[in-house]
N, C-alpha and C positions, 0 to 999 in steps of 0.2 A: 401259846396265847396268840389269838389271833390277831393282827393289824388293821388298827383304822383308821381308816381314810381323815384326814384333818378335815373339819368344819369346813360351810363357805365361809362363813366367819374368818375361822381361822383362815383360810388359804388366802382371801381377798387381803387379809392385813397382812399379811407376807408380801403376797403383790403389790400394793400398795408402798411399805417401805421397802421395798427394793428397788420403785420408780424413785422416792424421796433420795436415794443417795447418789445420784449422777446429777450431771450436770451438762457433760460433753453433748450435742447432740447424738450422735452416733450411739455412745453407749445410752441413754437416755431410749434410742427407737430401740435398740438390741434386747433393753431389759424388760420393754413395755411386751414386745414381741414374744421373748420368752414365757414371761408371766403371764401372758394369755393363755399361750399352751398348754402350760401346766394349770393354770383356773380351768379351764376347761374340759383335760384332760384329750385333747385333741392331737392329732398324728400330725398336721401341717400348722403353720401360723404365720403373715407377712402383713405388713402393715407401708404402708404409700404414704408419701406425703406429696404433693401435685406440684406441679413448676407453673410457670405462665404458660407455656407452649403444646400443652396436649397429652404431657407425660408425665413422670414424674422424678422429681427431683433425687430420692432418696428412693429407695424401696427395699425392703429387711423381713428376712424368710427365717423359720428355725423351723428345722425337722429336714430340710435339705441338707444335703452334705454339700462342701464346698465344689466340688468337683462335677455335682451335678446343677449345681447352677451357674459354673462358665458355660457348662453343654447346655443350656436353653435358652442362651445368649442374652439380646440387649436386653434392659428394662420394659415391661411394659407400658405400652400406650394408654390413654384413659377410654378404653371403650368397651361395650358392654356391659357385663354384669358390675364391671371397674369403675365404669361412666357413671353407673345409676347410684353406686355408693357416694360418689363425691359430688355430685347433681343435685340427687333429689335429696338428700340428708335422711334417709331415713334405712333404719334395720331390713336385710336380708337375710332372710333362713329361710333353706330350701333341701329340702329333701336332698335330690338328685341334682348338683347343679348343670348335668351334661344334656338335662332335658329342659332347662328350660329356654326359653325362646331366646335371649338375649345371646347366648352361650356361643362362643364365637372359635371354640376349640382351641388349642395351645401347642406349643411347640413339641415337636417327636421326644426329647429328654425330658419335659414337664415331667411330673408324676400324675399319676391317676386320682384323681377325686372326683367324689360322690356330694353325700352333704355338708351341706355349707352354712357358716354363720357371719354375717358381715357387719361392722357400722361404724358409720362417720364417726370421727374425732371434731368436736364443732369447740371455738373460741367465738363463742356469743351467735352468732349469724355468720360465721366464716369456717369454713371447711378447712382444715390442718392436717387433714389425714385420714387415714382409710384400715382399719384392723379388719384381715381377714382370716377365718380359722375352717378347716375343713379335716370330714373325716374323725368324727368322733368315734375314740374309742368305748367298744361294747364291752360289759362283763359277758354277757351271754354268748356263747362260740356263734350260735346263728346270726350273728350281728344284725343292723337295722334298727339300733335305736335313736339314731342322729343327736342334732342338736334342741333340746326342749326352750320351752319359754322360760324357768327359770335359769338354762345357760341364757340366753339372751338379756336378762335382767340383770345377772352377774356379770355381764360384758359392759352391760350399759354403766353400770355404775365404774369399772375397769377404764373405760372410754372417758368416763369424767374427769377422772383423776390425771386420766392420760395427755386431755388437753390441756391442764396445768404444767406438766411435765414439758410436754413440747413447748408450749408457752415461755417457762421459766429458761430453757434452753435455749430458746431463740434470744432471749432477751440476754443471754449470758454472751452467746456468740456476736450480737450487736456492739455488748459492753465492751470484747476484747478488743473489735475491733475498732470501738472508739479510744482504747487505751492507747494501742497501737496510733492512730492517728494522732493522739495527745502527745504520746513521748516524741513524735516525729516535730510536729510546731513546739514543745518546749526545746529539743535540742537545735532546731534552726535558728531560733530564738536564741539561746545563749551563745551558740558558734558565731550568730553576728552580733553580740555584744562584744565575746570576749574576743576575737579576731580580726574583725573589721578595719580597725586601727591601726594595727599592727600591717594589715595588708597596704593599707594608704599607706602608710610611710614608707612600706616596703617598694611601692610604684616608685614613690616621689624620689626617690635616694637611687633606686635603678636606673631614672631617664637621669636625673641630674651626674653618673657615672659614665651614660651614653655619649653625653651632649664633653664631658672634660676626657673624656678619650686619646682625641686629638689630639688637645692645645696643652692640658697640663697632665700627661702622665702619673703623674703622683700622688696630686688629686685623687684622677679618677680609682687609682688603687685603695686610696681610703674608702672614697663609696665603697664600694665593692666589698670592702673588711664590714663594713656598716650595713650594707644587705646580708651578707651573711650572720651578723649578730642577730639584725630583726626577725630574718630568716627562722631561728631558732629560737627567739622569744613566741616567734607564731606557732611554732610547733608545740615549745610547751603551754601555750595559752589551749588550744586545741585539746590535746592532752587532758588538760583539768578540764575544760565544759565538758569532753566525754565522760571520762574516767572518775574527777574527785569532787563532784557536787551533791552534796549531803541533801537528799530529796525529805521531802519536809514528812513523806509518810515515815520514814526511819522514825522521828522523832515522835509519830502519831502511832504508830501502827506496831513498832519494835521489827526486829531482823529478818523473824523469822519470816513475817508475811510479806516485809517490804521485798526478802529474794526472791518469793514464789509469785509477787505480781511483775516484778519483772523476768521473770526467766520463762515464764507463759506470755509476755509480750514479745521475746528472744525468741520463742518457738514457733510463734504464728510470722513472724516476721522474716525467719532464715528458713532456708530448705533442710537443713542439719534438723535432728530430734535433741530439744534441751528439755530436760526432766531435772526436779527439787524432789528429793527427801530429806525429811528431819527428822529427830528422835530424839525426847528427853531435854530437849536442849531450854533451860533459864531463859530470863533476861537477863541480859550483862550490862555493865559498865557503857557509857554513848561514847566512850571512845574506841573502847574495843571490838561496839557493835558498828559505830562508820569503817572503821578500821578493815574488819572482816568487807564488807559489804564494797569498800573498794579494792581490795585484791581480788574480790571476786569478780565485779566488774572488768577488772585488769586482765583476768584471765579469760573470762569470757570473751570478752574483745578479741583475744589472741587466739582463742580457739576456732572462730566462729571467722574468722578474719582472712586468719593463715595459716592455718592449719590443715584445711582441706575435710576436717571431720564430717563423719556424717549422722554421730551420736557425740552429745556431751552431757552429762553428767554434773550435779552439784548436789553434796550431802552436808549438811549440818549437823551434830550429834554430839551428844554428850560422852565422854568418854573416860574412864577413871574419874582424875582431876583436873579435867582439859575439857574444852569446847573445842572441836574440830570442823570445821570446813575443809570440803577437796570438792576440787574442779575437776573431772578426768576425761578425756577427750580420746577417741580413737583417731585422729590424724596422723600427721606424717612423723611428728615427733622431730627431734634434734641431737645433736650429741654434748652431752650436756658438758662433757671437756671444752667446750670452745663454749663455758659458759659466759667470759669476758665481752665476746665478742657475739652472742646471741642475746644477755643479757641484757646489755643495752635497748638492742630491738624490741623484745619482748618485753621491757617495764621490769625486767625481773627485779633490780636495784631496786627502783621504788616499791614494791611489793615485798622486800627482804626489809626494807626501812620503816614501810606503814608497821611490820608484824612485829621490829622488837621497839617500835615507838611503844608501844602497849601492853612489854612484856612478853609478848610471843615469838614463835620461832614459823619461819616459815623453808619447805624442801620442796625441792623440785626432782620429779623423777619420770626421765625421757629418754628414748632412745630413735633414730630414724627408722621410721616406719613402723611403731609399736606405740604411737600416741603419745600422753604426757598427761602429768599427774601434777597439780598444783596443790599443795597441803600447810593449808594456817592453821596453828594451833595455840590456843590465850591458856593462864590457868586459870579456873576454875574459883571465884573466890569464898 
């Protein structure tokens, strides 16, 4: 039986939700790029998205192998055939693109191309990008059937959908990074509610130690016992504005979302890679779920903090009769015999206390220089 080729129909709707499931920009150019090449059935494919400065910001090829696009080095410039795609908005199909006048030749690694199919990605009257496809593959061994007006009609419509796609991604990578900017003023914002005072008295009870020094010894010893008290009420006041303030999407949104919008804020925000998976997992009980959501905080802090990691880890999952969360971090780790005395540091106390507040058990498992594994686990009810 012989094989055939999927519909444009069909292929477009493929392409089409394959753009609908990204969101990254990057994978977002990668999928549209790909799904060109394959709608079209085309040997090369790269799509441009422009900067202010003459070049482009992004630029995303398939059909090249990795190796041969370090060898044809920087990105390109907007000029030429590259200039009149994001200029004049409008479709390029060309036979031979080495013949035509604009054609400004390319670097010794490029590959060789012939025909060509090009066009704007446009958001209203604004240019977003640039799909290019070249070298279409022939059935007939004599090749020479390039790209037809119904590929170009199929691209157009591919281009439509594509500037939603980029759109919807811009708009995503804006959002994080307003999130980011939001958690940054909410937590300055509670560090100086809940801190601030605790720092004034901590000045006011220092100089007045400085000033009884001198004249009354004894005095001055008590301050000094009284700066260190306040000392460590500011430390646990700090402590909780990080670490135990029940963010109101918990109570909006349930656990599973409220870990994944913060640990996508965690990821854009540290040099380290934090990734969330979940599976299967309920909603629980709101104390089990603050509960959860501050060991994990707890952890995260610690990993991202001091640890030195340059991946961390966070999985939520249902398991038997248990909901489990783990934190796992490839840092420097600790040795968890001297966990008296790491413990402390680490919040591990308060994280072993949030877990059997609510019935759970929480283990810690590290070693120096093999990372460290944080693991909550509730039952299940």
């Amino acid at each position: 039986m012989s094989h055939r080729p999927p519909s444009p129909l069909t292929a477009i709707s493929a392409a089409l939700l394959a753009m609908s499931r990204h969101l990254e920009m990057r994978d977002v150019l990668k999928t549209i790029v790909a799904s060109a090449r394959e709608l079209l059935d085309a040997e090369y494919a790269a799509l441009g998205v422009p900067d202010d400065h003459g070049g482009f910001a992004q630029f995303v090829v398939d059909g090249v192998s990795d190796e041969q696009w370090k060898a044809i080095g920087p990105l390109p410039r907007q000029h030429g055939i590259l200039a009149a795609m994001l200029h004049e908005a409008k479709p390029q199909r060309l036979a031979d693109v080495r013949q035509d006048p604009r054609f400004e030749g390319w670097p010794d690694a490029h590959p060789d191309m012939s025909d060509f199919l090009g066009l704007p990605i446009q958001d209203g009257d604004e240019t977003i990008g640039a799909l290019f496809l070249a070298n279409k593959r022939c059935p007939r061994p004599a090749g020479g059937c390039g790209f037809t007006q119904e590929d170009e009609e199929l691209l157009g419509i591919l281009a439509q959908h594509a500037a939603i796609a980029l759109t919807n991604a811009r708009l995503y990578e804006r959002s994080r990074e307003l999130t980011i900017a939001e958690e940054r003023s909410r937590l300055a914002h509670e560090l100086h509610d809940a801190v601030s005072q605790k720092l004034f008295s901590l000045r006011l009870t220092a100089q007045a130690a400085a000033a009884l020094v001198d004249r009354d010894p004894v005095r001055a010893k008590g301050e000094l016992q009284q700066v260190a008290a306040l000392a460590g009420e500011a430390v646990d006041e700090l402590r909780a504005a990080v670490v135990e303030l029940r963010p109101a999407a918990l109570d909006e949104d349930g656990l599973v979302a409220t870990l994944r919008t913060q640990i996508q804020v965690l990821d854009r925000a540290h040099s380290a890679r934090v990734t969330f998976e979940s599976a299967g997992v309920r909603a629980l009980p709101a104390a089990q779920e603050e509960a959860m959501l501050r060991v994990s905080q707890e952890a995260l802090h610690n990993a991202l903090r001091h640890s030195g990691a340059r991946r961390v880890t966070v999985t939520l999952a249902r398991e038997a009769s248990a909901t489990v969360l783990r934190i796992t971090d490839d840092g420097r780790g600790f040795d968890t015999h001297a966990i008296r005395r790491a413990g402390r540091h680490l919040g591990l106390v308060s994280m072993r206390h949030r877990a059997g507040g609510v019935g759970g058990r929480l283990t810690v498992d590290s070693e120096p220089g093999k990372g460290t594994t944080v693991q909550m686990e509730v039952p299940c009810g």
